[in-house]
Phi, psi and omega in degrees: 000128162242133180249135166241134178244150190253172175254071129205186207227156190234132194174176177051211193315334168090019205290342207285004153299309183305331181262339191282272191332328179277329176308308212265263184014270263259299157280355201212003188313303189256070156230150201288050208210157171236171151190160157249153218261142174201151193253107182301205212276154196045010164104352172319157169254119178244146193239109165256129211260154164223160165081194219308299178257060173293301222264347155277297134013283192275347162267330171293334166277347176291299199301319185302293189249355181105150169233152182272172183304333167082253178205148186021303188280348169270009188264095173310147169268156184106302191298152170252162186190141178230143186224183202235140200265136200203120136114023175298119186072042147276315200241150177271348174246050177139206198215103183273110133357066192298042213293343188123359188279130184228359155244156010265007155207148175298140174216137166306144162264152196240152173256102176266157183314333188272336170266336193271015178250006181272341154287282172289341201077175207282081166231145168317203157250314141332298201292331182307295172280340173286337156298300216262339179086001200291132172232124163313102157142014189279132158294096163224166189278145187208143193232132142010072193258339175155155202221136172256088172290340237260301191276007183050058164236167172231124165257099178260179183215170187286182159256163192301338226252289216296336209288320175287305173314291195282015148264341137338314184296325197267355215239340206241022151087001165261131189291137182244144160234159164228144179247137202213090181151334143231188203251182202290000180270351193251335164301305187286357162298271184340300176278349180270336176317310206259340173087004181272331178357311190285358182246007181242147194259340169187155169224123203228117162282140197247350185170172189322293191259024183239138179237132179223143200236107188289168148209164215294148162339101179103331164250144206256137188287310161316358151268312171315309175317308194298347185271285157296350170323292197285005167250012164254044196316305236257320190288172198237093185270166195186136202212143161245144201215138177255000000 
């Protein structure tokens, strides 16, 4: 048997198994393999492959979808990795990272507070996530800045593309939701139920169970949650408001 955990997590309504299961059908139909879907450690996902072409399988779901890092001594300065946002506004000096390092224990990588104000300006972290809409289990692309094997820290920065995406986000005058706990197909149920279809301008899946929902000019995101909360049982919303 070979196992892989991909970078992503399963976690709220748990639905992202079901759609995970259609992926790998969907790659793996005609081969000769069985596996099964099971959620590790911190909510990771692992895919376990078995019978005659497990090792052809499991490189084709690494190319498909990516492996986490495992652990500590393979995380290179420099590399890029996506990860998940965890344990937001516990701490005042930054924003902690889940990327996947799970030996020889698990451990978060940090945003510290002097690069996200170098980025964002002289705001607290709080003022931050609470502006930005960051909700824990949010996907983001993130690079290396430096690693202390001694003291086991990772210091991370954002990567440029995404970083430059999510100032767009920030910059263009459409009220945002991110939806984080199930998957984007039990959203859009949700929004044709409530009759909001019409208020949203684009739906971008950001990761298995993360959604991020632009919506049109003039509509304001605390009113779509309050609508769509109660057809979302398992979800986490996080809103930029203009």
């Amino acid at each position: 048997m070979i196992e892989v955990v991909v970078p992503e997590k399963v976690y709220g309504d748990r639905s992202g198994f079901l759609k995970l299961d259609k992926k790998l059908k969907a790659l793996l139909g005609d081969l000769e393999v069985e596996w099964k879907l099971s959620a590790t450690l911190k909510n990771w996902v692992k895919v376990s492959l078995s019978e005659e072409d497990e090792e052809v399988s499991a490189n084709l779901v690494r190319e498909e979808f990516g492996e986490i890092p495992y652990s500590l001594r393979s995380i290179k300065e420099g590399e890029v990795y996506v990860g998940r946002f965890i344990d937001l506004g516990k701490v005042g000096y930054g924003a902690y990272v889940d990327i996947g390092i799970l030996r020889p224990r698990p451990k978060d990588a940090l945003l510290p507070l002097y690069y996200l104000k170098s980025v964002f300006g002289e705001k607290p972290v709080r003022q931050m996530i609470r502006e930005f809409g960051w909700v824990d289990n949010l996907p983001v692309k993130v690079r290396v800045a430096r690693v202390e094997f001694g003291a086991r820290e990772v210091d991370l920065t954002f990567e440029e593309s995404w970083l430059e995406r999510f100032r767009g986000w920030l910059e263009d005058g459409h009220d945002k939701i991110f939806v984080v706990g199930t998957i984007s197909e039990n959203v859009e149920k949700a929004l044709v139920k409530t009759g909001h279809g019409r208020d949203v301008k684009r739906l971008e899946e950001l990761g298995l169970m993360e959604t991020l929902l632009v919506l049109k000019k003039g509509t304001q995101a605390p009113g779509i949650i309050k609508e769509i909360g109660p057809h979302l049982k398992g979800a986490v919303f996080g809103a930029i408001k203009f």
